[in-house]
N, CA, C and O of each residue as an XYZ file, in Angstrom:
804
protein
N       0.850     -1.199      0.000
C       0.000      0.000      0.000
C       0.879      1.239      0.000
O       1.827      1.252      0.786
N       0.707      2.095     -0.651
C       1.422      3.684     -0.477
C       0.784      4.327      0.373
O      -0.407      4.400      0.673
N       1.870      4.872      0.794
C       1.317      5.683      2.027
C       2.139      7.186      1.881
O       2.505      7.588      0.777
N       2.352      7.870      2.994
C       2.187      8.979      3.102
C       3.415      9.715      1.962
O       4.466      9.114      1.738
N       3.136     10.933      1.375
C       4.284     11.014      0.321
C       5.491     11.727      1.272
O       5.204     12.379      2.276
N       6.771     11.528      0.853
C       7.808     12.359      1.220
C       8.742     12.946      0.192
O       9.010     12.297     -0.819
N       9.289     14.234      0.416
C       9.829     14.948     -0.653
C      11.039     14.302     -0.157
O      11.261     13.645      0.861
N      11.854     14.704     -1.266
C      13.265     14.004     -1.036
C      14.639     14.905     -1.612
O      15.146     14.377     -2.601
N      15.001     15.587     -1.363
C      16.055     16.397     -2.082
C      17.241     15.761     -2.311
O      17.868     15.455     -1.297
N      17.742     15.466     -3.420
C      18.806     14.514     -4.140
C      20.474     15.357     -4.265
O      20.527     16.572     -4.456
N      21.229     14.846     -4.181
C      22.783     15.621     -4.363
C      23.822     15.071     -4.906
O      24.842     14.910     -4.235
N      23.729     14.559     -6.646
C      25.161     13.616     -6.871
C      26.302     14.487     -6.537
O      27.134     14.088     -5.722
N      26.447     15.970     -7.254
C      27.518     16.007     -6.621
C      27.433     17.529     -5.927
O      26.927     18.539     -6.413
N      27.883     17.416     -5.046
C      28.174     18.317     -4.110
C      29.413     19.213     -3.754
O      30.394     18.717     -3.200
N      29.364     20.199     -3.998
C      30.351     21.060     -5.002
C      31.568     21.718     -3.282
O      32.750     21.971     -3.045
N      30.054     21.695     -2.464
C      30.574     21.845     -1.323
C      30.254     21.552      0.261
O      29.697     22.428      0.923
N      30.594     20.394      0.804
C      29.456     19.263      1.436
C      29.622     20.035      2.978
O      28.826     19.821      3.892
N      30.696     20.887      3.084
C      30.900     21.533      4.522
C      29.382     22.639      4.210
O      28.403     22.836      4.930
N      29.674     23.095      3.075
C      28.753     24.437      3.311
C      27.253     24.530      3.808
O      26.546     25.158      4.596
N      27.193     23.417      2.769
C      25.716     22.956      2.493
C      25.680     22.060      3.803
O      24.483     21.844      3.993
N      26.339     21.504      4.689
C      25.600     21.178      6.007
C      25.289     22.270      6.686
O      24.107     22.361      7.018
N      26.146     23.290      7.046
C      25.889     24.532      7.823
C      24.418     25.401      7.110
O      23.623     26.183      7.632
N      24.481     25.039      6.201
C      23.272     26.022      5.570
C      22.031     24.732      6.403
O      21.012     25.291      6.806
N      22.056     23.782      6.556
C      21.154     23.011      7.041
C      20.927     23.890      8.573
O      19.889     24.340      9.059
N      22.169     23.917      9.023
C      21.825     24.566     10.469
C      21.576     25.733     10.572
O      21.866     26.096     11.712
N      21.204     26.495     10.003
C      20.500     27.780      9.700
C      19.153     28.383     10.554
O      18.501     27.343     10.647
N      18.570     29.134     11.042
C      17.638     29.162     11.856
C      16.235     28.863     11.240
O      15.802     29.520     10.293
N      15.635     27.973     11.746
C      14.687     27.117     10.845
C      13.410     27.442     11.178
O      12.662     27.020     12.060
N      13.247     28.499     10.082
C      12.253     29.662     10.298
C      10.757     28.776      9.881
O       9.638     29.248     10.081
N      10.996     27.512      9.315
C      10.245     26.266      8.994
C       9.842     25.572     10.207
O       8.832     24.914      9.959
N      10.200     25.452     11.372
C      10.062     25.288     12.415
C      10.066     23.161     12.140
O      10.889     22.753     11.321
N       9.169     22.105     12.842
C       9.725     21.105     12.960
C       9.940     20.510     11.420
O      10.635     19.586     10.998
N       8.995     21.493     10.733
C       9.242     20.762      9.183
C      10.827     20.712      8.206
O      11.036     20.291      7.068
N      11.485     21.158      8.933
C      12.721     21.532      8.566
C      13.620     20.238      8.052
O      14.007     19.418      8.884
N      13.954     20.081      6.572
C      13.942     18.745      6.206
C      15.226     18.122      7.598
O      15.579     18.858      8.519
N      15.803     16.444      7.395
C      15.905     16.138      8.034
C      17.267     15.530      7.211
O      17.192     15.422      5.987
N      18.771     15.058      8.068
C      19.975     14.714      6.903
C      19.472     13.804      6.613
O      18.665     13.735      7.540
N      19.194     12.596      5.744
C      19.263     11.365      5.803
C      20.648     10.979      5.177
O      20.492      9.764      5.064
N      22.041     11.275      4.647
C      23.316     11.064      4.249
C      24.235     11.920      4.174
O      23.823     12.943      3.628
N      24.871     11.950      4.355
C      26.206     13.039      3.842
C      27.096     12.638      2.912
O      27.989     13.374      2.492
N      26.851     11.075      2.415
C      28.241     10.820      1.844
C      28.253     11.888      0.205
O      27.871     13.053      0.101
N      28.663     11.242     -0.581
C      28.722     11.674     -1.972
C      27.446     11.894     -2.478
O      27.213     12.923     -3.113
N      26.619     11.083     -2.282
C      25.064     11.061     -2.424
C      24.180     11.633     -1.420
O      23.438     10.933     -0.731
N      24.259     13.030     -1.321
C      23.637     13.368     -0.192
C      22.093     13.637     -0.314
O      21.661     13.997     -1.409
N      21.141     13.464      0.869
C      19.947     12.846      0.615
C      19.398     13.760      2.178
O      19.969     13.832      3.266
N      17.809     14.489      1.618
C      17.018     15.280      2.979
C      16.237     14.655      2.699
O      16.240     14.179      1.564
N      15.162     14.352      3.644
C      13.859     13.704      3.473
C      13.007     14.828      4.318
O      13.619     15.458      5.181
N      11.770     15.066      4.122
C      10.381     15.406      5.362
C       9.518     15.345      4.153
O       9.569     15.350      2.923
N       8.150     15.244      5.831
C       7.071     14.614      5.396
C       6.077     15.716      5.230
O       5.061     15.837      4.545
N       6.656     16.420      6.015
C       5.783     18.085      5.815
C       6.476     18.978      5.780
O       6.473     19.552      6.870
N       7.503     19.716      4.620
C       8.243     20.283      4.404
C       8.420     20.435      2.842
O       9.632     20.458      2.630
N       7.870     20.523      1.921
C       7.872     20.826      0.832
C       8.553     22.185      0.366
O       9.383     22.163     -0.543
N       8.056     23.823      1.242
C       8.275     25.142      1.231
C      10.506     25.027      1.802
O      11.560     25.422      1.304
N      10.148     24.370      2.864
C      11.235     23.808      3.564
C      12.544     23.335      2.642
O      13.692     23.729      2.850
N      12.100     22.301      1.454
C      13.014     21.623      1.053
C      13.437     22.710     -0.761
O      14.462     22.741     -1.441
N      12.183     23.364     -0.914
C      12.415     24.312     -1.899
C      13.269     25.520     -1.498
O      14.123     25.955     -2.270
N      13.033     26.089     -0.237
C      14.147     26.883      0.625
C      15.161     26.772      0.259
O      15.765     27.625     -0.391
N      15.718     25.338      0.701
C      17.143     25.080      0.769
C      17.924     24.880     -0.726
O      19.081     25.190     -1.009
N      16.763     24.178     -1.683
C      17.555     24.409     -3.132
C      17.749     25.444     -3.709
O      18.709     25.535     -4.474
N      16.859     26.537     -3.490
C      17.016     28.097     -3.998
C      18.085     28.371     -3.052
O      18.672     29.379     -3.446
N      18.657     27.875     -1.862
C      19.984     28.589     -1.352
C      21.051     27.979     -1.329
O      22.031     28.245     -0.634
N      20.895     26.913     -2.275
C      21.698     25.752     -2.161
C      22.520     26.994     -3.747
O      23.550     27.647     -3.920
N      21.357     26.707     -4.455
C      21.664     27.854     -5.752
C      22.367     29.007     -5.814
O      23.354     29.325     -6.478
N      21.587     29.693     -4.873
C      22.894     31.153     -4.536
C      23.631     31.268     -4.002
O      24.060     32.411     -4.160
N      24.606     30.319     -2.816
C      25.372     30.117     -2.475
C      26.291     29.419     -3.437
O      27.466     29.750     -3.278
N      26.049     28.431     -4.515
C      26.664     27.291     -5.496
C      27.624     26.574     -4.526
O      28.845     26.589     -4.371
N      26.508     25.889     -3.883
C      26.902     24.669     -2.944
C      26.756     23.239     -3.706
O      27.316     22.220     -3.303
N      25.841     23.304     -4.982
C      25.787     22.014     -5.454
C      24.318     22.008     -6.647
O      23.633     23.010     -6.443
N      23.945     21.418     -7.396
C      23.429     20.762     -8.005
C      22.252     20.064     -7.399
O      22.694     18.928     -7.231
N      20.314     20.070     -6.727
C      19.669     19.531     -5.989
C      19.390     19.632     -7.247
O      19.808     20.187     -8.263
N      17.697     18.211     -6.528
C      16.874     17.884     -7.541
C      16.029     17.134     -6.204
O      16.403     16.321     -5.359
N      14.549     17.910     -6.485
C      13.629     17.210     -5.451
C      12.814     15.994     -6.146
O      12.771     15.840     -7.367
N      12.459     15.527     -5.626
C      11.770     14.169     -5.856
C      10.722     13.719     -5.136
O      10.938     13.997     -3.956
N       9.369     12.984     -5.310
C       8.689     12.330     -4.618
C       8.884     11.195     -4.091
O       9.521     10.536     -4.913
N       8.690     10.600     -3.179
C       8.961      9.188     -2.941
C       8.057      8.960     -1.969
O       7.612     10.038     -1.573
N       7.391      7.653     -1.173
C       6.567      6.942     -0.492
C       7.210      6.363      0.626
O       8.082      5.505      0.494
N       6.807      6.806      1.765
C       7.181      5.609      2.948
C       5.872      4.363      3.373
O       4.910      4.490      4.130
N       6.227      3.413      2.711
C       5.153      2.350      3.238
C       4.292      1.912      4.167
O       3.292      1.195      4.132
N       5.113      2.718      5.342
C       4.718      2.330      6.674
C       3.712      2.980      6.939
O       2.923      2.561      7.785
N       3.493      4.236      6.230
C       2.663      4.934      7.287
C       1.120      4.824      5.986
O       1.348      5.109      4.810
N      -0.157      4.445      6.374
C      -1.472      4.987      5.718
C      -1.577      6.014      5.348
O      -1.197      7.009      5.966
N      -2.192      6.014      4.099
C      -2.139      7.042      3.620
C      -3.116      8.336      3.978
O      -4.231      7.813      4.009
N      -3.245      9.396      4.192
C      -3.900     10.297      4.903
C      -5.041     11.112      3.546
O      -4.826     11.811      2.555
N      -6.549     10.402      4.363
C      -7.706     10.621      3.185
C      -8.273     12.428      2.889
O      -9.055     12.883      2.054
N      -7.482     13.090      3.969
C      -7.514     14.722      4.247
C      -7.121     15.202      3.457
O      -7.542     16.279      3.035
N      -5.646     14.205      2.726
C      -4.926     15.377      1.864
C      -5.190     15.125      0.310
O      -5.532     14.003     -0.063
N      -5.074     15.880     -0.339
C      -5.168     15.597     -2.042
C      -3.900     15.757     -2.527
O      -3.055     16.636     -2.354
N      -3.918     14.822     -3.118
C      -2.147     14.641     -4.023
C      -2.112     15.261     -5.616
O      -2.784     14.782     -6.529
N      -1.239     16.365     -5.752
C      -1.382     17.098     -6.637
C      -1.746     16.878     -8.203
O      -2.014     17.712     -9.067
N      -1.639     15.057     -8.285
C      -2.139     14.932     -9.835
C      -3.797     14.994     -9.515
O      -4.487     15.423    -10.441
N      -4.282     14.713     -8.638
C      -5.823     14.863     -8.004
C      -6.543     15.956     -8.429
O      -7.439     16.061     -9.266
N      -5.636     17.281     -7.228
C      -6.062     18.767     -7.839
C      -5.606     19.045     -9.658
O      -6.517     19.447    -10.382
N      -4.872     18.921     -9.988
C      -4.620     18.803    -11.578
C      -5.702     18.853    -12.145
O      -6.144     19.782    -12.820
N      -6.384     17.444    -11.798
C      -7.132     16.794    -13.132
C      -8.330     17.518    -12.141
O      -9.383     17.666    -12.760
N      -8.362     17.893    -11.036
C     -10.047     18.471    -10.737
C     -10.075     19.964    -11.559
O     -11.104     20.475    -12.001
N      -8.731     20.536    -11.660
C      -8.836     21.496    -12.372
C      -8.872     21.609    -13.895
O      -9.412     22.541    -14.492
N      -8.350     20.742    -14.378
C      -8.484     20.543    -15.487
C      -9.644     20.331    -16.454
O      -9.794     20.495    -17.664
N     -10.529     19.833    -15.286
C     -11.756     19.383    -15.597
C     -12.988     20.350    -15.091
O     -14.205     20.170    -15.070
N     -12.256     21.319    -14.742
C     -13.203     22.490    -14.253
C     -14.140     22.184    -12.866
O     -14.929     22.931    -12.289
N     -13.756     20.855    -12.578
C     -14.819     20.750    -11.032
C     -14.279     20.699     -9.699
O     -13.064     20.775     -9.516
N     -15.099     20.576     -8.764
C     -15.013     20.646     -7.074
C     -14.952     22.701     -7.040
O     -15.124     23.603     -7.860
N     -14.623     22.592     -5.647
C     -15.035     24.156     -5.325
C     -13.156     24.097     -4.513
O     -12.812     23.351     -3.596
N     -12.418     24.961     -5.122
C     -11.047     25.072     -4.599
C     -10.857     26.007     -4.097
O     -11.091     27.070     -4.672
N     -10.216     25.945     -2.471
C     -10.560     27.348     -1.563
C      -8.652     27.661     -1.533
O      -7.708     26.876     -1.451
N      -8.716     29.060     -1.634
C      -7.244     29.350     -1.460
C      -7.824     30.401     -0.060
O      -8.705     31.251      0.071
N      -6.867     29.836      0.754
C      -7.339     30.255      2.051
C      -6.130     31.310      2.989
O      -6.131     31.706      4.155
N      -4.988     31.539      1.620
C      -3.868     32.778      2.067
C      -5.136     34.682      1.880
O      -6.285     35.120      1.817
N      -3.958     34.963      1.884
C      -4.473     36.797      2.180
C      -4.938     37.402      1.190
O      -4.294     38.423      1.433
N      -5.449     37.646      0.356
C      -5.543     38.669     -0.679
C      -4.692     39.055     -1.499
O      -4.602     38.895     -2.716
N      -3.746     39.845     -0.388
C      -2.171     40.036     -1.752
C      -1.542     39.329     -1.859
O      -0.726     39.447     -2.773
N      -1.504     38.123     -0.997
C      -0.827     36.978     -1.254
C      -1.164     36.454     -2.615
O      -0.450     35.616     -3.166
N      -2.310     36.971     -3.189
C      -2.531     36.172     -4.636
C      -2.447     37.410     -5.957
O      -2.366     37.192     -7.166
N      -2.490     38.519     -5.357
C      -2.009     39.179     -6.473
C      -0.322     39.174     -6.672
O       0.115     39.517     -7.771
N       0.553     38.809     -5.672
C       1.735     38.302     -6.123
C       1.992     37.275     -6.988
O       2.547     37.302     -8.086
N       1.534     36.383     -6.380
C       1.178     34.867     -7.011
C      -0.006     34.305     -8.375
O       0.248     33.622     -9.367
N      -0.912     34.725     -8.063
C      -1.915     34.741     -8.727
C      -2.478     33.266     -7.921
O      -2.155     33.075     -6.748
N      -3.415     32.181     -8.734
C      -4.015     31.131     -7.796
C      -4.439     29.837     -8.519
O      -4.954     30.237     -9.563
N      -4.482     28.618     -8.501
C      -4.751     27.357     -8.825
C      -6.436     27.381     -9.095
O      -7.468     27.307     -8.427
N      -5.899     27.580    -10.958
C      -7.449     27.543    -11.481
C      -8.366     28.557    -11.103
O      -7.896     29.672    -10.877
N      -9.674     28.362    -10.984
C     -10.482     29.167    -10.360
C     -10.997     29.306     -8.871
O     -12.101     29.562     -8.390
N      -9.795     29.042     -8.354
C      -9.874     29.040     -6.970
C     -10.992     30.317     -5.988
O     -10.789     31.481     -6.334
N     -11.589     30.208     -5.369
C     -12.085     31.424     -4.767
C     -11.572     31.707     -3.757
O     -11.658     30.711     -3.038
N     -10.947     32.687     -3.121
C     -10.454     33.161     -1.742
C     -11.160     33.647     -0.861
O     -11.993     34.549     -0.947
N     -10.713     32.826      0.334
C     -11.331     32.949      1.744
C     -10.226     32.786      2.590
O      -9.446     31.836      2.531
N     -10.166     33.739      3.391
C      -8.889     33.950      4.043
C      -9.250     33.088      5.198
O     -10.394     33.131      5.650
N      -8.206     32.187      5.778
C      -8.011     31.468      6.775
C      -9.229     31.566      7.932
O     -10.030     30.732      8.355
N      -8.977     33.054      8.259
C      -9.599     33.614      9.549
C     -11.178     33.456      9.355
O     -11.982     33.239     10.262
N     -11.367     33.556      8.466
C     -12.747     34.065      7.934
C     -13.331     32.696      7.303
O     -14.367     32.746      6.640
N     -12.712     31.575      7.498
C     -13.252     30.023      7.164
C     -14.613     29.877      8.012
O     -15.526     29.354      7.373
N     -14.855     30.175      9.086
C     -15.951     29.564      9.945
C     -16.651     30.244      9.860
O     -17.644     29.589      9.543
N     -17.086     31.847      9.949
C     -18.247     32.437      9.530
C     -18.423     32.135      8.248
O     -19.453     31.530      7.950
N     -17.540     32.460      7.292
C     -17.876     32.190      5.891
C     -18.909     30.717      5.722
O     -19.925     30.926      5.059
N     -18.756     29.438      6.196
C     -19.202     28.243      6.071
C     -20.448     28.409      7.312
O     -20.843     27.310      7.701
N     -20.881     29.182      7.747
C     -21.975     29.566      8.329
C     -23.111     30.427      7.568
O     -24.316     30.176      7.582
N     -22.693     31.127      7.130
C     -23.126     32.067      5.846
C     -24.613     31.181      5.264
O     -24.745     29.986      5.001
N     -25.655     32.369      5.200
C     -26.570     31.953      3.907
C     -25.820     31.705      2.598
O     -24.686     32.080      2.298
N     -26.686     31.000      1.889
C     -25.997     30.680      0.338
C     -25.915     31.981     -0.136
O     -24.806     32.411     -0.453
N     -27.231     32.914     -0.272
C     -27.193     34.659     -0.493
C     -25.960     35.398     -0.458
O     -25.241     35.795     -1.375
N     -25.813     35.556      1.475
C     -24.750     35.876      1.928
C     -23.299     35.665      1.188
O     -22.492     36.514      0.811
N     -23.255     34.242      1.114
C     -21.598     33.639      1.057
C     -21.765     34.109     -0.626
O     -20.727     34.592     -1.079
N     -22.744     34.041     -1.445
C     -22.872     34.352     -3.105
C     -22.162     35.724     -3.127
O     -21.188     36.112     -3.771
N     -22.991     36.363     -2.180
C     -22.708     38.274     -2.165
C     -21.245     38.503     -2.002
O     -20.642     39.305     -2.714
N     -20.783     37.935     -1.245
C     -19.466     38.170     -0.454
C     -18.263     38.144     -1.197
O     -17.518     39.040     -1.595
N     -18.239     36.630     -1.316
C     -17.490     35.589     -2.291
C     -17.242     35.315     -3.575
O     -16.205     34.913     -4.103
N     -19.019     35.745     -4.349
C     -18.920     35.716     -5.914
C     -18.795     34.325     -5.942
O     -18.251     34.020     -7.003
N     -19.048     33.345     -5.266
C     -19.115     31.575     -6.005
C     -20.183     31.365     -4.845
O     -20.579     32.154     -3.987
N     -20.545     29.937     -5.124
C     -21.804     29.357     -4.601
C     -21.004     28.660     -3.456
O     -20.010     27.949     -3.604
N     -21.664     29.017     -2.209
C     -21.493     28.526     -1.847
C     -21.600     26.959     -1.108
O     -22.678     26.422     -0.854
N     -20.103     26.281     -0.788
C     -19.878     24.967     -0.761
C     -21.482     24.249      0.269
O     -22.263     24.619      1.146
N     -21.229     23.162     -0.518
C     -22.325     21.848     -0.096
C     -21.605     20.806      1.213
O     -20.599     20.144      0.956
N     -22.188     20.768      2.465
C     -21.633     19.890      3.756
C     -21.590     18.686      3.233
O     -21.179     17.883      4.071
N     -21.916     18.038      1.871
C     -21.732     16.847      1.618
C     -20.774     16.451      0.484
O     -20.353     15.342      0.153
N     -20.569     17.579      0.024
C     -19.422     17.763     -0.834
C     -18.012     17.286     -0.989
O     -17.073     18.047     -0.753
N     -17.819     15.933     -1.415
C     -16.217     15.401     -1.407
C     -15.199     15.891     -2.063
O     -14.038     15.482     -2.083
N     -15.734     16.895     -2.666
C     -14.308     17.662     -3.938
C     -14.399     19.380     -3.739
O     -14.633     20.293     -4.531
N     -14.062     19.327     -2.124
C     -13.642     20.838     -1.103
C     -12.410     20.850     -1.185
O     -12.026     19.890     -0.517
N     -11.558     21.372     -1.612
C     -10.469     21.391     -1.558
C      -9.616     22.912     -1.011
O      -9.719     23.885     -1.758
N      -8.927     23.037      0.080
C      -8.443     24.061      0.649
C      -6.915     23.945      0.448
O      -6.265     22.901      0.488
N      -6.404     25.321      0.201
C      -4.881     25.320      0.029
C      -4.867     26.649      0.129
O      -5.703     27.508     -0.152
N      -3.035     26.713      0.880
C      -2.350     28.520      1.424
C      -1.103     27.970      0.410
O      -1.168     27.313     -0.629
N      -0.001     28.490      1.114
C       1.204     28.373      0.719
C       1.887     27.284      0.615
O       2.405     26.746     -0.364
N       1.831     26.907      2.086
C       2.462     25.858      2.303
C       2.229     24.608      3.050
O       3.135     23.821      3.322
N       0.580     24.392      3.482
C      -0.108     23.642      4.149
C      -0.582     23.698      5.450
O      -1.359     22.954      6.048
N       0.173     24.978      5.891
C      -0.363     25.270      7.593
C      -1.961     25.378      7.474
O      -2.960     24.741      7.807
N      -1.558     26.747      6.699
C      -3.293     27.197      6.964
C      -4.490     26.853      6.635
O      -5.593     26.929      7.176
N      -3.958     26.332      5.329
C      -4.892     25.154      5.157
C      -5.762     23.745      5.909
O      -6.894     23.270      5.816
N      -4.607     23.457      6.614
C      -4.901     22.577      7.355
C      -5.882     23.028      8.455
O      -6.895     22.434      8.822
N      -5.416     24.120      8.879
C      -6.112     24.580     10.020
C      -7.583     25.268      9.470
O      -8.648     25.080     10.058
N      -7.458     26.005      8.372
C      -9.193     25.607      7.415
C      -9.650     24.448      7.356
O     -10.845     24.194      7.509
N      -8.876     23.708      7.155
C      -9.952     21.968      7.097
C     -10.245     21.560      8.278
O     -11.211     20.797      8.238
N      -9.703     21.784      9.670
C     -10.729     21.595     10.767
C     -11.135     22.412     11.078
O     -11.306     22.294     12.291
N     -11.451     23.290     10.755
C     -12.525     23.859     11.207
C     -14.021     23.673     10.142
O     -15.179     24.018     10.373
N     -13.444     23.015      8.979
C     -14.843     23.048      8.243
C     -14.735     21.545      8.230
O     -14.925     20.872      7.217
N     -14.443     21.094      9.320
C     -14.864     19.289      9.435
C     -15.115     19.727     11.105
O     -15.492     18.798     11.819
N     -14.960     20.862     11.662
C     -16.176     21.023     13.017
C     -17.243     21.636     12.888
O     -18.077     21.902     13.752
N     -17.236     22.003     11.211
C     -18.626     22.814     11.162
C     -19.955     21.603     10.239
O     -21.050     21.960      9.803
N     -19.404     20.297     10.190
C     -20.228     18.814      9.344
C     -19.368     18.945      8.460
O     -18.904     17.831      8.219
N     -18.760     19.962      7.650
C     -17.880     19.837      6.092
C     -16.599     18.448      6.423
O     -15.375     18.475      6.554
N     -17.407     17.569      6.454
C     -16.361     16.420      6.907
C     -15.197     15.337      5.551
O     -14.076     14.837      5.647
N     -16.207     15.394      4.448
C     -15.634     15.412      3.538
C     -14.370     16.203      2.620
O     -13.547     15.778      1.809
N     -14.638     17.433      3.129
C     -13.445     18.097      2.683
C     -12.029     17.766      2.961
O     -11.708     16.954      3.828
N     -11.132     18.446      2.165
C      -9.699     18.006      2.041
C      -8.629     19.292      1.748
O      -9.111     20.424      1.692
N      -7.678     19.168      1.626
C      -6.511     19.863      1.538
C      -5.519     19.611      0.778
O      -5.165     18.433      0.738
N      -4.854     20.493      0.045
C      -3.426     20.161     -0.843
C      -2.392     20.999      0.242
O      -2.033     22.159      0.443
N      -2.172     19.733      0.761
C      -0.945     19.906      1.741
C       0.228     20.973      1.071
O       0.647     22.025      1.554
N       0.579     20.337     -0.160
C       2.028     21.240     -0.700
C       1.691     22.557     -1.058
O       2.537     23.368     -1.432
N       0.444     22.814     -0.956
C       0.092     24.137     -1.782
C       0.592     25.261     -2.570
O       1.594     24.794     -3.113
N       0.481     26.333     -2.900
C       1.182     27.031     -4.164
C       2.263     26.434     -3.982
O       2.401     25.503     -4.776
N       3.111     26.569     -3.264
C       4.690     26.359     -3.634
C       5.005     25.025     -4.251
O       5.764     24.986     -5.218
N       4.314     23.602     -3.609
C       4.519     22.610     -4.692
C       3.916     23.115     -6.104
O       4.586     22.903     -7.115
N       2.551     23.840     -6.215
C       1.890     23.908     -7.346
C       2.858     24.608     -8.387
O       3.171     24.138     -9.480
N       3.225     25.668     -7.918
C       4.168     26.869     -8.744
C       5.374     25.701     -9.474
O       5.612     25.458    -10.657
N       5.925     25.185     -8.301
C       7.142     23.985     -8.607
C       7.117     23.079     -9.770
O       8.041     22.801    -10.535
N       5.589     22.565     -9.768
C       5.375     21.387    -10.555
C       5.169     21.798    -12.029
O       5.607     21.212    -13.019
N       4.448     22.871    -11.986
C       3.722     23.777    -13.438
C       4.925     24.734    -13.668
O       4.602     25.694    -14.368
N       6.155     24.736    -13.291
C       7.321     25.868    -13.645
C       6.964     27.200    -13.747
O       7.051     27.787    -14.825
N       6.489     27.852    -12.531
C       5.793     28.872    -12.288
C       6.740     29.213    -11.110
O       7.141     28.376    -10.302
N       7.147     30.916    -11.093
C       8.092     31.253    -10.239
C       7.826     31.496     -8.450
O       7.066     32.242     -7.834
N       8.595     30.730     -8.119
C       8.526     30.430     -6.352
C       8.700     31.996     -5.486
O       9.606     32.829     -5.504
N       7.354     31.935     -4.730
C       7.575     33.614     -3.996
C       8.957     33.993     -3.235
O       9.376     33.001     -2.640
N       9.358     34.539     -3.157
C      10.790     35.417     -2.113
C      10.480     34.686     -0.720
O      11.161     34.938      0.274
């Protein structure tokens, strides 16, 4: 069975293996997601399981420093079940592709005129998840400009940057019955990554 995904940042060669450890010890403004060594030899190898923003960090400074040559990767740890909360980005793809489900980008406002947003996403800022999903349909129409979401609805999909806030939108709209709903853990920053779309500062 596959289970939970992990990013993996790859290193054949490593131009400079002192540097690029110290850049690991850096103040890890990522807090526990902060990838993790798994090698140092010639083949040097980071793994985390919630660190995507984290492991893109370090290759953009891996870059301006010219410590080496990365390349991120997906990979699977077996052990763990796979988690039915999150949506795995060929998922959101093809929901977008296909024009369906209701996709909540749940960062700030200017956070998306920097960025712009995944498809026709509608924005609802984090804070504003639980009144919003309280809302008359009227109301949330007026507000929002999209219809608002159905409590039985399996293709809710919430995404920020980098999966915090998101996450923390999806419980609260699985304490409000929205129990079906879900999350793209990697959010813009895997999205930007995958579609070669430029990664925010």
């Amino acid at each position: 069975m596959i289970g939970k995904a992990v990013w993996r940042l790859t290193c054949q060669q490593l131009s400079n293996k002192t540097g690029f450890v110290g850049l690991l010890s850096r103040p890890r403004s990522c807090g526990s997601a902060w990838p993790r060594l798994l090698s140092s030899s010639s083949t040097l190898q980071l793994e985390a399981t919630e660190s995507w923003p984290a492991l893109c960090k370090v290759e953009r400074l891996s870059r301006l420093y010219g410590l080496g040559n990365l390349t991120i990767s997906r990979c699977y740890c077996t052990s763990q079940s796979p988690d039915s909360s999150e949506v795995p980005f060929e998922e959101l793809e093809n929901l977008v592709n296909a024009k369906k489900g209701q996709i909540v980008d749940v960062r700030e406002p200017e956070e998306l005129q920097t960025t712009g947003r995944i498809g026709k996403a509608m924005n609802i800022p984090v804070g504003e998840i639980g009144d919003a999903l309280q809302m008359s349909e009227d109301a949330f129409n007026s507000k929002y400009g999209h219809k608002k979401p159905d409590s039985n609805q399996s293709d809710i999909v919430f995404y920020c940057l980098g999966g915090v806030r998101s996450k923390k939108a999806l419980d609260t709209a699985h304490s409000l019955g929205y129990t079906k709903a879900r999350h793209f853990k990697g959010g813009w920053m895997e999205w930007a990554e995958q579609n070669n779309l430029p990664l925010p500062e």
